[in-house]
C-alpha positions in Angstrom: 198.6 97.1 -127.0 198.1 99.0 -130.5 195.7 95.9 -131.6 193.3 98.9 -133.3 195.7 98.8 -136.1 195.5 94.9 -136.7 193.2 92.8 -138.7 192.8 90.4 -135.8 191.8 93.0 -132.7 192.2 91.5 -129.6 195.8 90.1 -130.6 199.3 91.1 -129.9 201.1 92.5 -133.3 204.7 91.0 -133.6 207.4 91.6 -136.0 210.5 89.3 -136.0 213.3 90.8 -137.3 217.0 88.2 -137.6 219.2 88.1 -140.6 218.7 84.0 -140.8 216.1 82.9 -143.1 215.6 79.9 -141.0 215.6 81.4 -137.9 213.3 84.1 -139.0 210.6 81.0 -140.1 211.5 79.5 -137.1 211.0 82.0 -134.7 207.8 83.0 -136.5 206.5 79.3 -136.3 207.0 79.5 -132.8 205.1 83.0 -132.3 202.1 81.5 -134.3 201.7 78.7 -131.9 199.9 81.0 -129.4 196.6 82.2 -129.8 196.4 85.7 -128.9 199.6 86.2 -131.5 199.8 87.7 -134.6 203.2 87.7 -136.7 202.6 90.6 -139.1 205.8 90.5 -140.5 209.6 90.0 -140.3 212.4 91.4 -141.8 215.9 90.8 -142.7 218.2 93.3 -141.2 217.9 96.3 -139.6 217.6 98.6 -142.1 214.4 97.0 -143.4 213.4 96.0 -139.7 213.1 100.3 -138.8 211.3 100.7 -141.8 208.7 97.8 -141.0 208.6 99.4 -136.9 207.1 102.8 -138.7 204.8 101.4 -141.2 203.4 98.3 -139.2 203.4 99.8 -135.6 204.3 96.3 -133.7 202.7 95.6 -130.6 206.0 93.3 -130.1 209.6 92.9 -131.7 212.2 90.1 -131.5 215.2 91.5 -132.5 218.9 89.8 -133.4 221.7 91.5 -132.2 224.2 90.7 -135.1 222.9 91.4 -138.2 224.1 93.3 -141.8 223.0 97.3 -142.8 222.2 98.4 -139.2 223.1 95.9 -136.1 220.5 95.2 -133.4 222.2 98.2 -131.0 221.4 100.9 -133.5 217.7 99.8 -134.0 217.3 99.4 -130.4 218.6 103.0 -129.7 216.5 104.8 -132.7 212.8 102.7 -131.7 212.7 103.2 -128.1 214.0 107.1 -129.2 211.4 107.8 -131.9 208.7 104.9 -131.7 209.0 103.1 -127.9 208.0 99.6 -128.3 208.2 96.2 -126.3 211.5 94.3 -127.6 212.5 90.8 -126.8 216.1 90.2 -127.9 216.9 86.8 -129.6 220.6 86.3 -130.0 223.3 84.0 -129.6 225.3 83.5 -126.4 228.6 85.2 -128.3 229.0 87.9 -125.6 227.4 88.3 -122.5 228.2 91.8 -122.3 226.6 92.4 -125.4 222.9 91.4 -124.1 223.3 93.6 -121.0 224.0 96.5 -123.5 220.8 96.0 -125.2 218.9 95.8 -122.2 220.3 99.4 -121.3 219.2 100.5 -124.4 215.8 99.5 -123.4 215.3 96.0 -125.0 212.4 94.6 -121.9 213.9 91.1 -121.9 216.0 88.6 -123.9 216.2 84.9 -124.7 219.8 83.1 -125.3 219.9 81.2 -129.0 221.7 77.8 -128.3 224.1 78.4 -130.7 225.2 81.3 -133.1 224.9 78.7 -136.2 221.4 77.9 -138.6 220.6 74.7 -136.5 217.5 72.7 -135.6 218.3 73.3 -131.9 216.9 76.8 -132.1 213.6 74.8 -131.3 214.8 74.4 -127.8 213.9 77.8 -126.8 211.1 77.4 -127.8 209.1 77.3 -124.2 211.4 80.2 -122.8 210.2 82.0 -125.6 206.8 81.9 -125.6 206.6 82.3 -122.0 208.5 85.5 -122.9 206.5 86.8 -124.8 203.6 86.4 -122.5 205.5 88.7 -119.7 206.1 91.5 -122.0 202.6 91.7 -123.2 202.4 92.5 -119.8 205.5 94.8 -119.7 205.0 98.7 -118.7 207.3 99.4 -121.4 207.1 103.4 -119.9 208.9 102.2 -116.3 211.3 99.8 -118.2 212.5 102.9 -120.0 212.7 104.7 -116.5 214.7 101.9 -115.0 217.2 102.3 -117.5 217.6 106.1 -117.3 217.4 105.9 -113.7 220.0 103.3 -113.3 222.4 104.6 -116.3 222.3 108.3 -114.3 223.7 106.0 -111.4 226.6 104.5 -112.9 228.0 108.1 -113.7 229.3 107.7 -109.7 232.7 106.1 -108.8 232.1 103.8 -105.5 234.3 104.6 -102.7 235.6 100.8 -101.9 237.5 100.3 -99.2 240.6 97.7 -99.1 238.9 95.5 -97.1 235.8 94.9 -95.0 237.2 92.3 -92.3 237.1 94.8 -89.3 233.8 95.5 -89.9 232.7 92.3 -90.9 234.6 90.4 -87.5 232.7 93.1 -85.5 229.3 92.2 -86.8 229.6 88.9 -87.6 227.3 87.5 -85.3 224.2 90.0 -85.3 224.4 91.7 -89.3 221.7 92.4 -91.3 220.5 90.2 -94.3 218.8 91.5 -97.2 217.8 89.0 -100.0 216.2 90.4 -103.2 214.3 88.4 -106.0 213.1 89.9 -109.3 212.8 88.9 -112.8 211.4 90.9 -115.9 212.5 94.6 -115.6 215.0 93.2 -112.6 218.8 93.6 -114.5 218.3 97.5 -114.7 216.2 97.7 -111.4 219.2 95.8 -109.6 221.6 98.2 -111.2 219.3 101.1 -109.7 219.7 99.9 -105.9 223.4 98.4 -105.8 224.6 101.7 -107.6 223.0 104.2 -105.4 225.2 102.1 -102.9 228.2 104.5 -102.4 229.7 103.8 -99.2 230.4 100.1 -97.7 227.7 99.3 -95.4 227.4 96.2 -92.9 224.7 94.3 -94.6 224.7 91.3 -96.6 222.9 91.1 -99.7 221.6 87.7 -101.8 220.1 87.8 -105.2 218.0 85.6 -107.2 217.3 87.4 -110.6 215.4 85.0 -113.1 218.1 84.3 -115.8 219.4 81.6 -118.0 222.8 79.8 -117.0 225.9 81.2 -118.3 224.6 84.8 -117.9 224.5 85.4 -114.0 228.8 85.5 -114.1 229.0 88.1 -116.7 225.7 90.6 -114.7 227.4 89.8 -111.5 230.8 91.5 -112.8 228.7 94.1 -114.3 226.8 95.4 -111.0 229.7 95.0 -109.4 231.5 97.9 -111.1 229.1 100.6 -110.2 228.7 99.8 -106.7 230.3 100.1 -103.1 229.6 96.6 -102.4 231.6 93.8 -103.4 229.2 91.7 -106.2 229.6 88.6 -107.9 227.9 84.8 -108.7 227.4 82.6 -105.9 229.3 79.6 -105.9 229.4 76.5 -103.2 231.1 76.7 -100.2 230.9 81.0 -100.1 231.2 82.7 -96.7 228.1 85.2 -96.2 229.8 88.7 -95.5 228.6 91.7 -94.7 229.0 94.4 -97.5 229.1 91.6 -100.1 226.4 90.5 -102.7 225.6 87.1 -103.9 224.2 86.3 -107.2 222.5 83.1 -107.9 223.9 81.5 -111.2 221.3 81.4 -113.4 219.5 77.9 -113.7 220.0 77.5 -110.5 219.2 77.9 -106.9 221.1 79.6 -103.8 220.6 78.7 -100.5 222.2 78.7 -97.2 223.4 76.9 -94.2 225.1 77.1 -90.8 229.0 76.3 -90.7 230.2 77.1 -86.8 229.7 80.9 -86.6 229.7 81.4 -90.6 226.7 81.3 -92.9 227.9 79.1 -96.0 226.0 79.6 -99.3 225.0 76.2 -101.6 224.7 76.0 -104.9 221.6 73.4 -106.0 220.2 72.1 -108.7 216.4 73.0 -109.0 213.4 71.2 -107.8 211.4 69.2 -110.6 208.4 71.8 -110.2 210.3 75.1 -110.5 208.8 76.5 -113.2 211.2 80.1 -112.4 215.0 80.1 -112.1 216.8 81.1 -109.9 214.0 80.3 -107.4 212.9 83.3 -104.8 210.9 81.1 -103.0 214.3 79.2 -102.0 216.6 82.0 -101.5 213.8 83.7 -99.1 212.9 80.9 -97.4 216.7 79.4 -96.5 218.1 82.4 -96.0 214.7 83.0 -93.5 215.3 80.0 -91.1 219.1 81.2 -90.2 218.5 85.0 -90.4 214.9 85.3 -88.7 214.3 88.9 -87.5 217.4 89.8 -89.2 216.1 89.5 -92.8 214.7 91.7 -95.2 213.2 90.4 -98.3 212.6 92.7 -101.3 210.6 91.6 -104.3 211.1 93.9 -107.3 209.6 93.7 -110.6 208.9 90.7 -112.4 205.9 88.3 -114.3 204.8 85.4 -112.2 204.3 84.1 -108.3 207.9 83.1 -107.7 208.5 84.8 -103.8 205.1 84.5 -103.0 205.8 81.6 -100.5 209.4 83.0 -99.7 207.3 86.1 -98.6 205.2 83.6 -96.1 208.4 81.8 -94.7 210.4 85.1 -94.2 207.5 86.6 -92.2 207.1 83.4 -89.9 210.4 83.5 -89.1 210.0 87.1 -88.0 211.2 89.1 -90.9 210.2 91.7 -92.7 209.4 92.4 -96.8 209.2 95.0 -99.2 207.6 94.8 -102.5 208.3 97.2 -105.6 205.7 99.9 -106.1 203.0 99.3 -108.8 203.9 102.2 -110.2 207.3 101.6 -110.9 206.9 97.9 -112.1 208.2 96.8 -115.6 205.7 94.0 -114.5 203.4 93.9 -111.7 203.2 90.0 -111.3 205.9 89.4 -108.5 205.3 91.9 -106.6 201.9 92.0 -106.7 201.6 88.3 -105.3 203.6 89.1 -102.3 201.1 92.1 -101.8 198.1 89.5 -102.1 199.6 87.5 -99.1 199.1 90.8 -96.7 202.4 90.0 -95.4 204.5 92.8 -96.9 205.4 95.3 -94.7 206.0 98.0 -96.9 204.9 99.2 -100.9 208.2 101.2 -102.7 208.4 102.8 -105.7 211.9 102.0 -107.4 213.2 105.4 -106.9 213.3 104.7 -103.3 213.9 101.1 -102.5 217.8 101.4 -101.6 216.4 104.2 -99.7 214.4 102.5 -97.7 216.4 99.0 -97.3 219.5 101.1 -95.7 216.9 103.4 -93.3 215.6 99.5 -92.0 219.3 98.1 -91.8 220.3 100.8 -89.9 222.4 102.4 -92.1 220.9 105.9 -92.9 
């Protein structure tokens, strides 16, 4: 952090920057009820928000997407060009697509307003907010920038998609390969990096639980989906596990699975009163652990926090086998980190070479 430039050393330097006077004091309010934040100024548009960036040198920025002069997009693209710096978007739900562009633009993580007018509700993201902010304090804002790069050079490739996977999927129904992935901060441009570098249909199955808020998982799910080989989308109740298919868990929520005959059926579920991180890794790991067994592969990719740490413990007693993400290539080393700590993890990847690496242990390399 660049706290040799503050008056209060020791603290992280934030700049909020919205077009809403009332969102800008809320917003601020918010920031100033942690103690190792300091709010050093805001600004109105972005126009006067660039100009703050260079004179100020924020630690931190919370940025709105829609605003007068110069929108969020252009900011975004000019900072992490000429001043790289941490950047939390705050914006309303208006368009999903819009907070996936930012992100490839470099923005390290977002937070949904509850509603694109001035209203008191704002307050209610308050908690998601602040515990925000906390990751990305964290953040190797360096490897969040190579995520993007990486996984924008990716999406230049058309995926060869076949009609239809049923052959291949009635001849290994019984006996494919699982592969269950859980990230969080840094994870939509990480996830982008592995399913893209997936050119050719494979017979593996693939589940997701990427820490996001509901109404968001639909829209990324869609997004993947056009980049890669594999055939991508939200999970919903009552979905047939197939190889050469990925399922999403919808944000808010959990995914887990269950035996139906010789299918594996996914369920939707509302979380558990003590899941502090949603989707949940420990749940997706650990149901889909107890059906797949030696089968499974678990991948924990970059992210703040513990979530997969016990997921890690099931998949191994159940005789599977787990990656984690590299240090090196961590937007945040929390997630993966933890798994390392249980000395379960079979393997240590940098980014570059996790799809690598998954289709060398499904057999499919």
């Amino acid at each position: 952090m660049n706290s040799s430039r503050g008056m209060n050393p020791g603290k992280v330097r934030v700049l909020v920057i919205d077009d809403s006077a009332f969102n800008r004091r809320t917003i601020v309010k918010m920031l100033e009820s942690l103690p190792n934040v300091e709010v050093i100024g805001y600004a109105c548009d972005g126009e006067e928000g660039l100009r703050k960036v260079i004179d100020l040198h924020p630690d931190l920025i919370t940025l709105d997407l829609e605003m007068p002069r110069m929108d969020g997009f252009t900011l975004l693209r000019i900072v992490m060009q000429k001043q790289p710096t941490p950047i939390i978007v705050v914006s309303s739900r208006s368009d999903d697509e819009d907070v996936f562009k930012a992100l490839d633009l470099g923005a390290v993580e977002f937070v949904p307003k509850p509603s694109s007018k001035v209203s008191p509700v704002l307050m209610d993201i308050r908690e998601e907010l602040l515990a925000k902010v906390q990751e990305v304090t964290s953040a190797n804002l360096k490897n969040a920038m190579a995520h993007t790069r990486n996984a924008n050079r990716q999406i230049d490739r058309a995926p060869k998609r076949a009609a239809r996977l049923s052959t291949l999927a009635d001849a290994v129904r019984k006996d494919f390969r699982m592969v269950v992935i859980g990230s969080s901060t840094g994870g939509p441009p990480a996830l982008q990096n592995v399913f893209s570098a997936i050119q050719d249909e494979i017979p593996v199955a693939f589940a997701v639980a990427q820490h996001m808020p509901p109404d968001f998982t639909r829209a990324f799910a869609e997004r993947l989906n056009r980049f890669s080989a594999l055939r991508i989308r939200e999970a919903e109740n009552g979905d047939q596990v197939r190889p050469g298919e990925v399922l999403l868990a919808p944000g808010g929520k959990n995914l887990e699975f269950f035996p139906q005959g010789v299918e594996i059926i996914a369920k939707v579920s509302e979380p558990q009163g003590h899941q502090r991180y949603l989707p949940s890794v420990d749940t997706l790991f650990s149901s889909a652990a107890t059906i797949f067994g030696r089968r499974l592969l678990g991948v924990v990719l970059t992210g703040m926090g513990n979530d997969g740490a016990i997921g890690v413990q099931v998949i191994k007693n159940n005789g599977g086998t787990v990656f984690a993400e590299a240090e090196e290539s961590c937007v945040v080393f929390g997630m993966p980190k933890e798994a390392i700590a249980t000395g379960l993890v079979d393997r240590v990847v940098p980014l570059p070479a996790v799809c690598k690496e998954v289709l060398l242990h499904c057999g499919c390399k």
